[in-house]
mmJSON file of the N, C-alpha and C atoms, coordinates in Angstrom:
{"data_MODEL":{"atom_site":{
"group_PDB":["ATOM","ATOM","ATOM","ATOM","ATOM","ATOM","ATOM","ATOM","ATOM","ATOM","ATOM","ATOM","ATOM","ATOM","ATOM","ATOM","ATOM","ATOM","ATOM","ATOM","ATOM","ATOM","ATOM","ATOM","ATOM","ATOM","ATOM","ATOM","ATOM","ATOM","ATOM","ATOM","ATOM","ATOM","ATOM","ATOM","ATOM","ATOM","ATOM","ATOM","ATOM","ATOM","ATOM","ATOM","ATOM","ATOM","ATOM","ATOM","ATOM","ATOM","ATOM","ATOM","ATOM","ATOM","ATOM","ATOM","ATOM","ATOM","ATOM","ATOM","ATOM","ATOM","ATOM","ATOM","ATOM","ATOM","ATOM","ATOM","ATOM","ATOM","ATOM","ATOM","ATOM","ATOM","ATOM","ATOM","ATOM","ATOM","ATOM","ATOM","ATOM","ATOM","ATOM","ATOM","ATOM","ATOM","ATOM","ATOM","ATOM","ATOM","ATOM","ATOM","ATOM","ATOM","ATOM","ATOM","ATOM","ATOM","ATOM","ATOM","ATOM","ATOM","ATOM","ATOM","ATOM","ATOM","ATOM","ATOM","ATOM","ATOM","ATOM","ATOM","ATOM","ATOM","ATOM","ATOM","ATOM","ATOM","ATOM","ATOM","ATOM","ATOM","ATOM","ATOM","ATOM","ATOM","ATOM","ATOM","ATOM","ATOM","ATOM","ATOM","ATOM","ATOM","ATOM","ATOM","ATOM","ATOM","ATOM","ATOM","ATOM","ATOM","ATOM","ATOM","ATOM","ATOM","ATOM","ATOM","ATOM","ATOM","ATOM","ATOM","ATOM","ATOM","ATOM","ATOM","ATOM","ATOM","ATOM","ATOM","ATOM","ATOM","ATOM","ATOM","ATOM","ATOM","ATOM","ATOM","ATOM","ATOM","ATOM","ATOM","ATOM","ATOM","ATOM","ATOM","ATOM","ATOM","ATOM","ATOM","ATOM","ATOM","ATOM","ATOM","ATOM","ATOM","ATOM","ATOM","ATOM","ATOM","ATOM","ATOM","ATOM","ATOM","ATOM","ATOM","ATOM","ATOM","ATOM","ATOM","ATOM"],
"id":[1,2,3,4,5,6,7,8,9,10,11,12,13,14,15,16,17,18,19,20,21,22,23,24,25,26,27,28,29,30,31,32,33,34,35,36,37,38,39,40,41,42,43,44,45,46,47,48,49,50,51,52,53,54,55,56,57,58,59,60,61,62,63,64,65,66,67,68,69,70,71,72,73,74,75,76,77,78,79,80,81,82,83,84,85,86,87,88,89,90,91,92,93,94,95,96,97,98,99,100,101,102,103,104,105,106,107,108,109,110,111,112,113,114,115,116,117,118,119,120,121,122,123,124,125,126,127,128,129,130,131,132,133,134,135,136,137,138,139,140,141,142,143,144,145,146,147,148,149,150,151,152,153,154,155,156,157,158,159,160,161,162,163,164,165,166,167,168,169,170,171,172,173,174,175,176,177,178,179,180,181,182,183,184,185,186,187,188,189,190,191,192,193,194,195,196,197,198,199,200,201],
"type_symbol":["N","C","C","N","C","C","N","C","C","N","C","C","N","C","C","N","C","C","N","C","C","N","C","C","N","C","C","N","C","C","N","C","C","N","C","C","N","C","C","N","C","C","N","C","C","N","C","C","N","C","C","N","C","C","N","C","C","N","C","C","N","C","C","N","C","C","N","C","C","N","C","C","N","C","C","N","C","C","N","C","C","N","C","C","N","C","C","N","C","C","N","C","C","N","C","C","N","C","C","N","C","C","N","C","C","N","C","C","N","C","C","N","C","C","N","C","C","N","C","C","N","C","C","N","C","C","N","C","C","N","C","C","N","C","C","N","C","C","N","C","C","N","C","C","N","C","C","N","C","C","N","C","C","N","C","C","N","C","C","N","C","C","N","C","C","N","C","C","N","C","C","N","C","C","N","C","C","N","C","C","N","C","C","N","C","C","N","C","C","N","C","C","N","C","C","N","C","C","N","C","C"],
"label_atom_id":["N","CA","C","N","CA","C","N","CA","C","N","CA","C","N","CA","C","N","CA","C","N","CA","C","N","CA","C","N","CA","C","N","CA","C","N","CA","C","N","CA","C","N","CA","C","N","CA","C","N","CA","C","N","CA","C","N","CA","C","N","CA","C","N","CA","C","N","CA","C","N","CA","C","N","CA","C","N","CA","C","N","CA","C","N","CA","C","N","CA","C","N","CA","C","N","CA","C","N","CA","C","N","CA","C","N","CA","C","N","CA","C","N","CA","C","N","CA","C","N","CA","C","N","CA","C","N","CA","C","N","CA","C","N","CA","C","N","CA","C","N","CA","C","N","CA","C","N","CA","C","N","CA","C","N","CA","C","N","CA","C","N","CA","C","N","CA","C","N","CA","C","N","CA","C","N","CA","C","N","CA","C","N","CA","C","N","CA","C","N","CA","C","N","CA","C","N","CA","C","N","CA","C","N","CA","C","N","CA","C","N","CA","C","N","CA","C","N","CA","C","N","CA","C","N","CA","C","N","CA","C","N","CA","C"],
"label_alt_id":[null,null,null,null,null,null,null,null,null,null,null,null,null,null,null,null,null,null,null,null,null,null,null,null,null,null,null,null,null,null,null,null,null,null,null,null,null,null,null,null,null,null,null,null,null,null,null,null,null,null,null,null,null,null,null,null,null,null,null,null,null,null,null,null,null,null,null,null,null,null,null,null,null,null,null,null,null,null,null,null,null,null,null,null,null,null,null,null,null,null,null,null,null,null,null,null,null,null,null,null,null,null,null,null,null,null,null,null,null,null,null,null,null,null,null,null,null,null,null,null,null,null,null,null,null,null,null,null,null,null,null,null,null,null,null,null,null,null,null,null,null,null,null,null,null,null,null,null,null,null,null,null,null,null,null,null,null,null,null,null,null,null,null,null,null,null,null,null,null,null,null,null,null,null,null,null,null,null,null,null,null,null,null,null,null,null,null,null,null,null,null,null,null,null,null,null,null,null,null,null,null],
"label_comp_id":["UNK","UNK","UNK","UNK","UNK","UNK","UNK","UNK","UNK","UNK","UNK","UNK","UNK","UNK","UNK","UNK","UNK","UNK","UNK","UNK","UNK","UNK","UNK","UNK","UNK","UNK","UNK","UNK","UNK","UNK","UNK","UNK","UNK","UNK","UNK","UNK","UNK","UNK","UNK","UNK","UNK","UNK","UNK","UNK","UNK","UNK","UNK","UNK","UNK","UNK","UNK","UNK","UNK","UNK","UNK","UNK","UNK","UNK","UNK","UNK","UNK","UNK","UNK","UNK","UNK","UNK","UNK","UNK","UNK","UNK","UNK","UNK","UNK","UNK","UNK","UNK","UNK","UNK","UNK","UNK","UNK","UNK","UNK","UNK","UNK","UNK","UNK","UNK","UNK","UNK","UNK","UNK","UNK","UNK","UNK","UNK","UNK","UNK","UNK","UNK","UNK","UNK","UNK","UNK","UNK","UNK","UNK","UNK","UNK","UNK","UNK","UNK","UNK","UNK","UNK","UNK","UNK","UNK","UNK","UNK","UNK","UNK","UNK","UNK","UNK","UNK","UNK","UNK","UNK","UNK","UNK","UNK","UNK","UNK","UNK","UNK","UNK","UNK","UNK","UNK","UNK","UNK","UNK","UNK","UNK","UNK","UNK","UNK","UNK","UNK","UNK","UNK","UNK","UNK","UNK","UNK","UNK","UNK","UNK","UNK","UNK","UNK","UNK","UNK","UNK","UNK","UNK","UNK","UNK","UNK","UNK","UNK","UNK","UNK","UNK","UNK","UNK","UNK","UNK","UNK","UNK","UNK","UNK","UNK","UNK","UNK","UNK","UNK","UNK","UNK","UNK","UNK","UNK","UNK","UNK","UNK","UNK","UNK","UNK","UNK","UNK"],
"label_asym_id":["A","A","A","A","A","A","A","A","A","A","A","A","A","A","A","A","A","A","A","A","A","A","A","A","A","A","A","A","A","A","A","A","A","A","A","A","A","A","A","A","A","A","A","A","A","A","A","A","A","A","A","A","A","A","A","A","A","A","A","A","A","A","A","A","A","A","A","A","A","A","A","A","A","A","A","A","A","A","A","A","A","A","A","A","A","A","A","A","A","A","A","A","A","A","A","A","A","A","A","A","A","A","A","A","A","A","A","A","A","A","A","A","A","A","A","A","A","A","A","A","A","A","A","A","A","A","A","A","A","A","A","A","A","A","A","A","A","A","A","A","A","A","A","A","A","A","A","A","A","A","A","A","A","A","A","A","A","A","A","A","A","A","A","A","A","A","A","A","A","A","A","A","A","A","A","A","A","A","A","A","A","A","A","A","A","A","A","A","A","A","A","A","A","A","A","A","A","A","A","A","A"],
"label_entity_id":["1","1","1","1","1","1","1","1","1","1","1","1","1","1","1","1","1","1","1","1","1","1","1","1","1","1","1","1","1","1","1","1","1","1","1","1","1","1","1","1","1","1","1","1","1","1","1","1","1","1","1","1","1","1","1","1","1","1","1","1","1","1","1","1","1","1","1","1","1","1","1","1","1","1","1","1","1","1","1","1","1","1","1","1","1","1","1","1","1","1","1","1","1","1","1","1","1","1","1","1","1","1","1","1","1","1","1","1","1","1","1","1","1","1","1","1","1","1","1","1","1","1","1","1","1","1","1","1","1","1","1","1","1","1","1","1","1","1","1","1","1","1","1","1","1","1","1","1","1","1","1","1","1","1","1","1","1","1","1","1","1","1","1","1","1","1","1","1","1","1","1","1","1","1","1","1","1","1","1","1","1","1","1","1","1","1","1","1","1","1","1","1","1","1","1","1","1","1","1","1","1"],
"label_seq_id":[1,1,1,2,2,2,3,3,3,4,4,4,5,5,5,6,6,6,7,7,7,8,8,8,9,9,9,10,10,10,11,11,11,12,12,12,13,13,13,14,14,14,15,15,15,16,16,16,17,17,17,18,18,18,19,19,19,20,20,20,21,21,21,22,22,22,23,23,23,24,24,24,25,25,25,26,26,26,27,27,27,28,28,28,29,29,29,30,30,30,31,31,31,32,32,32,33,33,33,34,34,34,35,35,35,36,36,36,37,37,37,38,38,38,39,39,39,40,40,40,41,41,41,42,42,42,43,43,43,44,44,44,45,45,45,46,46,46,47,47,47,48,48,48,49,49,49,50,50,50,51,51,51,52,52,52,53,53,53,54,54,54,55,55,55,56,56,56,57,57,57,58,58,58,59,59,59,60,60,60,61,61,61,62,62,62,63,63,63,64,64,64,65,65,65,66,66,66,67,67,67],
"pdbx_PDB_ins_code":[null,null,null,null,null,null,null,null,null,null,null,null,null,null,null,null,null,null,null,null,null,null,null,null,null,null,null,null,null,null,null,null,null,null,null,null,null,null,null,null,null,null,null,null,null,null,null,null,null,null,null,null,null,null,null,null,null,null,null,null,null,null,null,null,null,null,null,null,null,null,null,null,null,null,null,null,null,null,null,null,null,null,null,null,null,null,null,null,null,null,null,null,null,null,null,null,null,null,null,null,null,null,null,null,null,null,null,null,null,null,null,null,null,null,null,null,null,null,null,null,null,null,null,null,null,null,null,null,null,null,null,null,null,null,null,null,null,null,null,null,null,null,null,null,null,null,null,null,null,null,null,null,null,null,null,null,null,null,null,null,null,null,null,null,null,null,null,null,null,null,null,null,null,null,null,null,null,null,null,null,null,null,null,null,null,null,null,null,null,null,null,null,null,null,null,null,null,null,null,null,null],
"Cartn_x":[1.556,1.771,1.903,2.944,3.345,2.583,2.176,1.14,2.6,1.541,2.669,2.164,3.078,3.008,3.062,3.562,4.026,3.061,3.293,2.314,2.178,0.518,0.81,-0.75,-1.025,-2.218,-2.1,-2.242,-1.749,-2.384,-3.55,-4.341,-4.944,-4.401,-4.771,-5.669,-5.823,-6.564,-8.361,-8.077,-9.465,-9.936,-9.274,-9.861,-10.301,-10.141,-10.194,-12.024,-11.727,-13.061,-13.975,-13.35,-14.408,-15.536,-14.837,-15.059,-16.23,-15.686,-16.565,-17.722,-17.293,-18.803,-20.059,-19.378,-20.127,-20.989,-20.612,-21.341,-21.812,-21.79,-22.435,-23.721,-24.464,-25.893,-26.554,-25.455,-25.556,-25.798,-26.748,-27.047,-25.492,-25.406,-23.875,-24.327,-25.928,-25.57,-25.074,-26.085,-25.837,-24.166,-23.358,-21.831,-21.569,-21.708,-20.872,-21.367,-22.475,-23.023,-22.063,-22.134,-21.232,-19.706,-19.306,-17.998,-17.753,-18.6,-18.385,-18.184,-19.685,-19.427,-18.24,-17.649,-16.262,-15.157,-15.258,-13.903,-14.109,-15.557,-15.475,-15.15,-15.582,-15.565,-13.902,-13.019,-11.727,-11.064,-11.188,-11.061,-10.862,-12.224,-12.197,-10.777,-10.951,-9.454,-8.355,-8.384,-6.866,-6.717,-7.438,-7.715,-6.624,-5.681,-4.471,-4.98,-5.466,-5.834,-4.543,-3.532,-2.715,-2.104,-2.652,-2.463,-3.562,-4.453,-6.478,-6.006,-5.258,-5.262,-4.127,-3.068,-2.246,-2.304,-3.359,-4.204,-5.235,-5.965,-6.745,-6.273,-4.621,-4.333,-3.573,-3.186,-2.502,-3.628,-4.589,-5.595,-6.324,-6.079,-6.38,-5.805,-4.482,-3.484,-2.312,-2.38,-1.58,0.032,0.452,1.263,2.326,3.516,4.472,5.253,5.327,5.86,6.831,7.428,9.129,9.648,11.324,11.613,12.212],
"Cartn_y":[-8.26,-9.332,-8.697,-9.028,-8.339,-9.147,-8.59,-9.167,-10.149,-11.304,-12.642,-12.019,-11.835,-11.356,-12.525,-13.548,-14.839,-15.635,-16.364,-17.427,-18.412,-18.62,-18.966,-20.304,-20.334,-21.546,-22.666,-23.301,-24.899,-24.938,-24.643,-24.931,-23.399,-22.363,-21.163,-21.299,-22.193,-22.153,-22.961,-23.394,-24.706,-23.511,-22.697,-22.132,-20.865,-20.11,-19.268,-20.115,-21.173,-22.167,-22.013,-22.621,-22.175,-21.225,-19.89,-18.517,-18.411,-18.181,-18.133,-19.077,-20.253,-20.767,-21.295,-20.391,-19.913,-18.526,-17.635,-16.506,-16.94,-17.924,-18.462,-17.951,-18.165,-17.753,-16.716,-15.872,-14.951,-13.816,-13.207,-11.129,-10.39,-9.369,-8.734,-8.007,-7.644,-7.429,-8.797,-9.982,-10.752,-11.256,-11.535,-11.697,-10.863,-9.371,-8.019,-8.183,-8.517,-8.791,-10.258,-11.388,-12.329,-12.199,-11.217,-10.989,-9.907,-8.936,-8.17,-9.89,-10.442,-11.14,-11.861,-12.641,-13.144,-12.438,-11.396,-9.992,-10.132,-9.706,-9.588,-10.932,-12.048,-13.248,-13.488,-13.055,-13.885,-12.507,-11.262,-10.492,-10.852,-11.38,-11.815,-12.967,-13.442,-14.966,-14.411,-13.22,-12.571,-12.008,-11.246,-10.448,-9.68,-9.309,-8.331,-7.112,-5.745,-4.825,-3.764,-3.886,-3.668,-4.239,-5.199,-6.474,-6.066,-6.069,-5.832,-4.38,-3.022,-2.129,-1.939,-2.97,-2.949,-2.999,-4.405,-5.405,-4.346,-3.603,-2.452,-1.548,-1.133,0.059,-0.546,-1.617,-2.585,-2.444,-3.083,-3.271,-2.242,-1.027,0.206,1.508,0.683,1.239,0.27,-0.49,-1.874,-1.448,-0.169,0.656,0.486,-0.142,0.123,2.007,1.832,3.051,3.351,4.655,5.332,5.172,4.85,4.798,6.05],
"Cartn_z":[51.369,50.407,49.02,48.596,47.064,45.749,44.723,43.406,43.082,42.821,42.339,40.679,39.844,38.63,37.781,38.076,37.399,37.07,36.027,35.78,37.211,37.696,38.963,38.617,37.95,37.647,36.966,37.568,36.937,35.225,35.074,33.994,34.016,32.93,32.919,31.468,30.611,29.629,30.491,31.156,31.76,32.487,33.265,34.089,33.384,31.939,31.4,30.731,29.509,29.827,30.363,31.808,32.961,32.732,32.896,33.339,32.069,31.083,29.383,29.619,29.695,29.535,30.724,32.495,32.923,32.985,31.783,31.254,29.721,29.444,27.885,27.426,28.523,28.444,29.352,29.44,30.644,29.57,30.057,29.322,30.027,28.866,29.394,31.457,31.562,32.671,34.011,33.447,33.91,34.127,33.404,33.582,34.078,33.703,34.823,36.099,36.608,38.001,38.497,37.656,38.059,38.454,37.028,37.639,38.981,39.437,40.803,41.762,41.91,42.542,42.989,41.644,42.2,42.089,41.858,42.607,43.769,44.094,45.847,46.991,46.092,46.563,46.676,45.493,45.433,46.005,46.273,47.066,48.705,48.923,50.327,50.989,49.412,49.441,49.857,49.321,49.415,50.55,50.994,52.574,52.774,51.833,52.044,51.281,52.35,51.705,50.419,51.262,50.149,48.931,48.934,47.952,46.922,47.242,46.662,45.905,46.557,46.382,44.708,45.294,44.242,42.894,43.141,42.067,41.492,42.069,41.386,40.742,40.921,40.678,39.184,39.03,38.391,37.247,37.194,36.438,35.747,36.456,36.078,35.013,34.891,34.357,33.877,33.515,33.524,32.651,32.154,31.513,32.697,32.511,33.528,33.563,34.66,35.203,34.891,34.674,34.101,35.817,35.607,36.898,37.278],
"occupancy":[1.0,1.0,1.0,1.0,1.0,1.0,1.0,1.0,1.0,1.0,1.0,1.0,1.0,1.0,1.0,1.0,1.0,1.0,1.0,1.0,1.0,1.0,1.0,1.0,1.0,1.0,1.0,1.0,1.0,1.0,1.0,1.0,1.0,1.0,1.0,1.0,1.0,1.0,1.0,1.0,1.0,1.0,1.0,1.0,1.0,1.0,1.0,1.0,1.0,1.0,1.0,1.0,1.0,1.0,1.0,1.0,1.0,1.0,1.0,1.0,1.0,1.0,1.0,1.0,1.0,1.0,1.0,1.0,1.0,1.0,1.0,1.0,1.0,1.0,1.0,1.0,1.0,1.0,1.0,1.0,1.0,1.0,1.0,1.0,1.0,1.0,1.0,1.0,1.0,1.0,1.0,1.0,1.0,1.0,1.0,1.0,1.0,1.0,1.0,1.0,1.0,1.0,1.0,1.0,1.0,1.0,1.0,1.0,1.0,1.0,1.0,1.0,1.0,1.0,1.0,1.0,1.0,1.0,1.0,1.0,1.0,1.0,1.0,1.0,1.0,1.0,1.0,1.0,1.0,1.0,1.0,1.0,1.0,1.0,1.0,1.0,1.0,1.0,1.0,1.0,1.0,1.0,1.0,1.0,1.0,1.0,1.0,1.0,1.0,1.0,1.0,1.0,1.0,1.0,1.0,1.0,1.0,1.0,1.0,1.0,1.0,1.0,1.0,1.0,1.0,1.0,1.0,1.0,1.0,1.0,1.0,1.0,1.0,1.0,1.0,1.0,1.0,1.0,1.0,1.0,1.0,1.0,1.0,1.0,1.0,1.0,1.0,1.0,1.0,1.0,1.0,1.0,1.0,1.0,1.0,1.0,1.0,1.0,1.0,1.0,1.0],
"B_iso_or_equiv":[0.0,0.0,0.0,0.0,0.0,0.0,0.0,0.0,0.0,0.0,0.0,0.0,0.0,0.0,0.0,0.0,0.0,0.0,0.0,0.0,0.0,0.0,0.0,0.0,0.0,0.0,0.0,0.0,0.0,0.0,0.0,0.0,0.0,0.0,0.0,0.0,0.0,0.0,0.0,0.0,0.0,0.0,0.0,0.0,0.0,0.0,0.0,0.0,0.0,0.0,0.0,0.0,0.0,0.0,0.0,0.0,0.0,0.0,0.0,0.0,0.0,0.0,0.0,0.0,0.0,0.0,0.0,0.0,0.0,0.0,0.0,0.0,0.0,0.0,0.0,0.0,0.0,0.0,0.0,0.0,0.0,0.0,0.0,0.0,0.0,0.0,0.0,0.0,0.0,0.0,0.0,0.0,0.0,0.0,0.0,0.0,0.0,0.0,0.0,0.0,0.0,0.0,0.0,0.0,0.0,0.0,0.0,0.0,0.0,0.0,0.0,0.0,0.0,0.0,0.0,0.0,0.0,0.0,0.0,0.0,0.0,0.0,0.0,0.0,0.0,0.0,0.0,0.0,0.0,0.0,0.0,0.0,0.0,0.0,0.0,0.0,0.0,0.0,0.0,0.0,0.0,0.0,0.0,0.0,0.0,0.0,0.0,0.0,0.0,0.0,0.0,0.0,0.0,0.0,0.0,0.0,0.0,0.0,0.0,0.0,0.0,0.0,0.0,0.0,0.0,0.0,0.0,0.0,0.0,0.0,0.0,0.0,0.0,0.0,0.0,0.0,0.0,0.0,0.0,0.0,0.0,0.0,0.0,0.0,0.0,0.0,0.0,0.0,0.0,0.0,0.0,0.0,0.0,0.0,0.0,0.0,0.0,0.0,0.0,0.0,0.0],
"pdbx_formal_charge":[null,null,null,null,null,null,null,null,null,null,null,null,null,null,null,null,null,null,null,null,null,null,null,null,null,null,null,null,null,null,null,null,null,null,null,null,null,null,null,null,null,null,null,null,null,null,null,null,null,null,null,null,null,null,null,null,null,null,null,null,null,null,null,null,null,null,null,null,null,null,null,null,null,null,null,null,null,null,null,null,null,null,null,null,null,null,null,null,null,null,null,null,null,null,null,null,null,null,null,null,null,null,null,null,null,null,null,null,null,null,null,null,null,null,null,null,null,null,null,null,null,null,null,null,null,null,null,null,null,null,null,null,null,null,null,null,null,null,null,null,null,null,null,null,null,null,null,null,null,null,null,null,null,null,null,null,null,null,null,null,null,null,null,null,null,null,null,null,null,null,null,null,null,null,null,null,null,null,null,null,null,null,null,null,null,null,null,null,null,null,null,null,null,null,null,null,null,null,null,null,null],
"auth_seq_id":[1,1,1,2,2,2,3,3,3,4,4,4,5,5,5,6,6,6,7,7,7,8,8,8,9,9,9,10,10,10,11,11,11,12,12,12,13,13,13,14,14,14,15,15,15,16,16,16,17,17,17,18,18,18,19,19,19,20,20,20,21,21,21,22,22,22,23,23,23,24,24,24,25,25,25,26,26,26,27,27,27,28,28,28,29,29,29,30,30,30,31,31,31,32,32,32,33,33,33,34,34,34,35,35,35,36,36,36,37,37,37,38,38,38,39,39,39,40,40,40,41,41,41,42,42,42,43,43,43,44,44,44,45,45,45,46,46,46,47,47,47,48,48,48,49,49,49,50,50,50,51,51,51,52,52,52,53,53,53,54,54,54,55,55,55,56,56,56,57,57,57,58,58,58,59,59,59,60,60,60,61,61,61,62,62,62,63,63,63,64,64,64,65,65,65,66,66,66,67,67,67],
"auth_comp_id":["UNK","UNK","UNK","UNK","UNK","UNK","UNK","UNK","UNK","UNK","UNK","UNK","UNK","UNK","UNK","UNK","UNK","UNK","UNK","UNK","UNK","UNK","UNK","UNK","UNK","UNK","UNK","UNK","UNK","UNK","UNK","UNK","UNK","UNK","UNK","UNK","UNK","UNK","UNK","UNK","UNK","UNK","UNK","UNK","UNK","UNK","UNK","UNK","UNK","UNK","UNK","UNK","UNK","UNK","UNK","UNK","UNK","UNK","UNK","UNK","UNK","UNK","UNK","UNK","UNK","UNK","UNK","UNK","UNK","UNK","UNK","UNK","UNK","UNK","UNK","UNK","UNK","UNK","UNK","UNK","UNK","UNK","UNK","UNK","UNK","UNK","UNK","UNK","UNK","UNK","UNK","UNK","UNK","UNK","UNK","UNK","UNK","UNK","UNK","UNK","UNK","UNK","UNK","UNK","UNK","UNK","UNK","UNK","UNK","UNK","UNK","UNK","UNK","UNK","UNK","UNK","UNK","UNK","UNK","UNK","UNK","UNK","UNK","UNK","UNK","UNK","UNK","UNK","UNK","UNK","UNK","UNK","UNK","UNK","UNK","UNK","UNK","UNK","UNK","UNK","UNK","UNK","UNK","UNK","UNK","UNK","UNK","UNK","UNK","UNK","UNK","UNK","UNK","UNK","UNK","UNK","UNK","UNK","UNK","UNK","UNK","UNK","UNK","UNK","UNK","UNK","UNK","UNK","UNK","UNK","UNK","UNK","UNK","UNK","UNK","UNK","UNK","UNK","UNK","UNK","UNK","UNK","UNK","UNK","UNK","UNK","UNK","UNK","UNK","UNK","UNK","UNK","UNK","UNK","UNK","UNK","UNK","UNK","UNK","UNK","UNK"],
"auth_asym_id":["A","A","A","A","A","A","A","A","A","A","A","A","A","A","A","A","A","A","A","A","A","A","A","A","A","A","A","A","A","A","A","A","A","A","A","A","A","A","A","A","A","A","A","A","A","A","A","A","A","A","A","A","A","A","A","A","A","A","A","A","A","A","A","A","A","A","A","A","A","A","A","A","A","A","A","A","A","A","A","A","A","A","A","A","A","A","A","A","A","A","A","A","A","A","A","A","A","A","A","A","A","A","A","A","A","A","A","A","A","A","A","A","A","A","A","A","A","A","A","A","A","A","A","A","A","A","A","A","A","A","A","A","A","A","A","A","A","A","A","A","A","A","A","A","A","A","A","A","A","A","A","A","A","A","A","A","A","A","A","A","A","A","A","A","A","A","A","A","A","A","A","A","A","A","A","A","A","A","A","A","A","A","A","A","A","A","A","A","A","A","A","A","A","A","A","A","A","A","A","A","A"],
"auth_atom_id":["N","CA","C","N","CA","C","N","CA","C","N","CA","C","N","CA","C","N","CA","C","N","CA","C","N","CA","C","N","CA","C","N","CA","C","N","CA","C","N","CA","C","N","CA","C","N","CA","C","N","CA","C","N","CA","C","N","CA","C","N","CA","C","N","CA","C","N","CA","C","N","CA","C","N","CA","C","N","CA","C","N","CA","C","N","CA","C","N","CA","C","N","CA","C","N","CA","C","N","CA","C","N","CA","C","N","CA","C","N","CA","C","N","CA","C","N","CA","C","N","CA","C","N","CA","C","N","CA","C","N","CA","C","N","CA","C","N","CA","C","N","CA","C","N","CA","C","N","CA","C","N","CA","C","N","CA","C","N","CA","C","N","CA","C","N","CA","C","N","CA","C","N","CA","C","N","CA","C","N","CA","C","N","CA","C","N","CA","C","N","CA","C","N","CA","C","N","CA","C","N","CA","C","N","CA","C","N","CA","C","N","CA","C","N","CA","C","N","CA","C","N","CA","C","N","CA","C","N","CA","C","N","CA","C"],
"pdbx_PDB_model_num":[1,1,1,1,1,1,1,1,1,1,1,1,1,1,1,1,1,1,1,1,1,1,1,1,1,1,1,1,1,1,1,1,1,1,1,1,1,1,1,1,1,1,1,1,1,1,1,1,1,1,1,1,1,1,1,1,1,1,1,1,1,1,1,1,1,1,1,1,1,1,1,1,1,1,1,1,1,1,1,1,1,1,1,1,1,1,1,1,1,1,1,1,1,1,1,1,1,1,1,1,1,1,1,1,1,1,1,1,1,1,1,1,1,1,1,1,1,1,1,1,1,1,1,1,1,1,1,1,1,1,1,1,1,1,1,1,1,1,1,1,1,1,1,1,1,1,1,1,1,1,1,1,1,1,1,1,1,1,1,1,1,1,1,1,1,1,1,1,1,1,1,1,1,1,1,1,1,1,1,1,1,1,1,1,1,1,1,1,1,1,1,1,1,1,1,1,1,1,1,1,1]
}}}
């Protein structure tokens, strides 16, 4: 399964919201522990290891490549 690169969320500001002010009152370890959690959680959603792999390598380096 190839990374959908595109705007793909109905409501990308609500769900950004979301995210912030379920770490509002969170200690920075507290949110970094939250966010593993739902990597691994929305990880599991995806279940395409080369997909997961892409998305890591993507995120890691987000600089497009010379062709």
């Amino acid at each position: 399964m190839p990374l959908n690169l595109k705007p793909n969320l109905d409501d990308p500001d609500g769900f950004y919201e979301h995210l912030v002010s379920s770490q509002r009152h969170m200690s920075d370890d507290e949110a970094n522990r939250m966010n593993t959690r739902l990597i691994l959680i929305l990880s599991n959603q995806i279940g395409d290891m080369e997909t997961l792999k892409a998305a890591i390598d993507l995120a890691a380096d987000p600089k497009p490549k010379a062709a």
